[in-house]
C-alpha positions in Angstrom: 171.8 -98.7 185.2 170.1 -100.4 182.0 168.3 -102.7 184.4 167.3 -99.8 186.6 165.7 -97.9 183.7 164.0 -100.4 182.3 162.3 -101.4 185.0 161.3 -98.2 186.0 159.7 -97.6 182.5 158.1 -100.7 183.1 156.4 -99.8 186.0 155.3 -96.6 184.6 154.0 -98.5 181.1 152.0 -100.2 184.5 150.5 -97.4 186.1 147.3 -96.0 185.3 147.1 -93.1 183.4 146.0 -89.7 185.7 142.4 -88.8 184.8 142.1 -86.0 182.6 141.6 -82.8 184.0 138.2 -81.1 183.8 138.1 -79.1 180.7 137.5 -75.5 181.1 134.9 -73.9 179.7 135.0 -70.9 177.6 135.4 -67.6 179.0 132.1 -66.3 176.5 129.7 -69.4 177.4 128.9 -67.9 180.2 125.9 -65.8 180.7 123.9 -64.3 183.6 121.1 -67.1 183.7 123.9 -70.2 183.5 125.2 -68.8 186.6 122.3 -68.0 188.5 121.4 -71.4 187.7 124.6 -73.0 188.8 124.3 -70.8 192.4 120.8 -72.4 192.8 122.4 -75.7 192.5 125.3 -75.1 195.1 123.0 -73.9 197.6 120.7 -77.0 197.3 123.5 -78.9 197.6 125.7 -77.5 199.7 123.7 -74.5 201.8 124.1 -70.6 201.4 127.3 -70.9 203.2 129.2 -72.4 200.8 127.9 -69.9 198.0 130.7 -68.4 196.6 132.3 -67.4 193.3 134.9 -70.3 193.6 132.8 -72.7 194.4 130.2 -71.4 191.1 133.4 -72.0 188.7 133.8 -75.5 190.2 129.9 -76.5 189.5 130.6 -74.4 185.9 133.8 -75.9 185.1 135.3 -71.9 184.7 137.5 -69.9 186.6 136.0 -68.3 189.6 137.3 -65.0 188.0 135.0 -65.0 184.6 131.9 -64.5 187.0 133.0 -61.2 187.4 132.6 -60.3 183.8 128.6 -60.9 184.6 128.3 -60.0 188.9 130.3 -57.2 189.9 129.9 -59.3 193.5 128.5 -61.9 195.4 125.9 -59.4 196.6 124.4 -58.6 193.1 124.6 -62.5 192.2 122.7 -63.5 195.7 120.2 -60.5 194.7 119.7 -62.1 191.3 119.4 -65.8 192.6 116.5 -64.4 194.9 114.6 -62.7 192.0 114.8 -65.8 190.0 113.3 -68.0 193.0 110.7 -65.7 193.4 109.8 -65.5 190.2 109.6 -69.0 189.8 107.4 -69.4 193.3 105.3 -66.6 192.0 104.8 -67.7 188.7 101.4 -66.0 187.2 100.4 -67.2 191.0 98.8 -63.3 191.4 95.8 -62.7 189.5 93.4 -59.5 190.9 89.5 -60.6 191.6 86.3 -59.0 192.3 87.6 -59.7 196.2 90.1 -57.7 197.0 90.8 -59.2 200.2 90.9 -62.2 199.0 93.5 -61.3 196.7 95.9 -59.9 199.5 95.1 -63.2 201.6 96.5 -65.0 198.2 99.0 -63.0 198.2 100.4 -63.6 201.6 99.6 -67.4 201.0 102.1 -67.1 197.7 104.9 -65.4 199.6 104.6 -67.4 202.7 105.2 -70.7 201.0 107.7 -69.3 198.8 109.7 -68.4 202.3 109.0 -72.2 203.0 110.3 -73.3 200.0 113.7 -71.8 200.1 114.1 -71.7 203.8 117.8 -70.5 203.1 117.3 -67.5 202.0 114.9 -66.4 204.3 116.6 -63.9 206.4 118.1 -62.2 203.2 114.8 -62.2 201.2 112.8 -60.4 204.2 115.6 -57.6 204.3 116.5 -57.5 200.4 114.0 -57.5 198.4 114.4 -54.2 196.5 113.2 -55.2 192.8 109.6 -56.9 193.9 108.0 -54.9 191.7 105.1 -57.2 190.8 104.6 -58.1 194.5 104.2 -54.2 195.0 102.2 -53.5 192.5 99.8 -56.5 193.0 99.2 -55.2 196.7 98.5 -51.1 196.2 96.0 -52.4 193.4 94.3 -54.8 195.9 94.0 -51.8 198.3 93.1 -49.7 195.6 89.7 -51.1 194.9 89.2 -52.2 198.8 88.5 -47.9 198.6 91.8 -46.7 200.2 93.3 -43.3 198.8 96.7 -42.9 197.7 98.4 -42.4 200.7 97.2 -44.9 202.5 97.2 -47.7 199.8 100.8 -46.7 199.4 101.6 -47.2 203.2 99.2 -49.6 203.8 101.1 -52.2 201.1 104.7 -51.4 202.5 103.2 -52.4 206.1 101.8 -55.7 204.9 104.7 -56.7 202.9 107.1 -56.3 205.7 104.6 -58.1 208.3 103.8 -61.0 205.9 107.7 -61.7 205.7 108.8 -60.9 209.1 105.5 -63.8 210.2 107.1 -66.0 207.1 110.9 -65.5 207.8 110.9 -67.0 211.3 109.0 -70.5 210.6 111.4 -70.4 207.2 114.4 -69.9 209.1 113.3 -72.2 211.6 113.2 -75.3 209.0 116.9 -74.2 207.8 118.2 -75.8 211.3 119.9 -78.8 212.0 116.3 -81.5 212.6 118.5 -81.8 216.1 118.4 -78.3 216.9 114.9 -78.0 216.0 114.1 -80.7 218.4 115.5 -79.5 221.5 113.8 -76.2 220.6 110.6 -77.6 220.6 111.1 -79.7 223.6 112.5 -76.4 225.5 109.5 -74.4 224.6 107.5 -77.5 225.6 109.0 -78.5 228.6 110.6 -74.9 230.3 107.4 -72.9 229.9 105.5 -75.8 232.0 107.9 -75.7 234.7 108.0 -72.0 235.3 107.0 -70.9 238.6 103.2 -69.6 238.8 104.2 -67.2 241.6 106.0 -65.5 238.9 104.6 -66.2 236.0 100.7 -67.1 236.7 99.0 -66.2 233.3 101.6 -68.4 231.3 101.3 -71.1 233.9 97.3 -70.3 233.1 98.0 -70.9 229.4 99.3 -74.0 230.2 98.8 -76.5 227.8 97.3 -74.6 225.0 100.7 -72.8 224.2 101.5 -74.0 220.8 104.5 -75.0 219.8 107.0 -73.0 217.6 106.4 -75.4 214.6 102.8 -75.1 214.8 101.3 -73.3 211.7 98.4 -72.1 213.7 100.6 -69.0 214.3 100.9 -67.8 210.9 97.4 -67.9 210.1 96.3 -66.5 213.3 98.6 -63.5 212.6 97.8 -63.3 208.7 94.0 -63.4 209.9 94.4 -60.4 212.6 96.7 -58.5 210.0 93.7 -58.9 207.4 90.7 -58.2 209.4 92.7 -55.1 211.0 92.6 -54.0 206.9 89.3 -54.9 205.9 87.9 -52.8 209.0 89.9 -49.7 208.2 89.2 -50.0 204.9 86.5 -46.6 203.4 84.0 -48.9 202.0 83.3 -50.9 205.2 
């Protein structure tokens, strides 16, 4: 039995000594910005999919449960995360001119590469985008001094906001796919549209080659230059 005991304490003199476990951290170092900070990292790193309060205390080192003392949800946190990202896209980026067209063309420019940027989000930052103020406010100036009354500025600003994301969302979400899946997209649009029948289909079978393709950023700025010219020629002064 002596033997017995002694060799087992001998083996376990032996073994390596179990890492330490991750120290918590404290339940009051935790703020609002920390964990916005940390949510931006897990979706880099991991996708929006894998965004969750649990896996915010793992990149934080805190229990999943002291996020709750700052987010009532994950919906209020995701909201937060997308005001920060646009803030740090927009950054100063919208500065009113003489040219107020110009200004709304920089505009959609700004938010358009901001979808770009964070390609993740871009399905919930076309539908939830509720505390763009400065966005707003930028475009009903814009139209302001292009001469449109109050009404129409007002409307007019709402309808190009949800045009230039809708245009920007798509390409965005696009880039978010697999590269696989975006290369048999492109090779369906490519190849199925050139081997439809022209019985049935004779003007896209006229198009022919000159069909772009679903990556091609011609598309965006064909649309942002209809939306604009559509505005400029309504607008009173023209």
């Amino acid at each position: 039995m002596a033997t017995t005991r002694k060799t087992a304490d001998s083996a376990k003199a032996k073994a390596p000594a179990k890492a330490s476990a991750r120290p918590r951290r404290a339940r009051d170092s935790l703020s609002r910005e920390i964990i916005v900070a940390a949510a931006d990292r897990v979706v880099e790193r991991e996708g929006l999919d894998r965004l969750t309060f649990q896996s915010i205390g793992e990149e934080l080192g805190a229990h999943p449960t002291s996020i709750y003392r700052h987010f009532r949800d994950k919906d209020e946190l995701l909201l937060a995360l997308i005001d920060t990202l646009r803030a740090r896209s927009y950054s100063g980026g919208m500065v009113a001119t003489d040219d107020w067209l110009a200004d709304l063309r920089t505009q959609a420019h700004l938010i358009h590469d901001h979808y770009m940027r964070y390609p993740e989000f871009a399905l919930q930052m076309a539908l939830r985008r509720p505390t763009d103020f400065a966005s707003m406010e930028f475009s009903i100036g814009a139209l302001r001094r292009g001469g449109y009354d109050q009404m129409q500025a007002a409307l007019y600003a709402r309808a190009l906001g949800q045009l230039i994301r809708s245009a920007s969302s798509i390409p965005a979400a696009l880039t978010a796919l697999p590269a696989d899946v975006q290369d048999a997209d492109e090779l369906t649009w490519q190849m199925d549209y050139r081997r439809l029948d022209p019985a049935e289909y004779p003007e896209i079978t006229w198009a022919g080659d000159a069909l772009p393709g679903i990556r091609d950023p011609r598309a965006w700025e064909t649309a942002l230059d209809l939306l604009l010219e559509s505005i400029e020629r309504h607008a009173p002064g023209a």
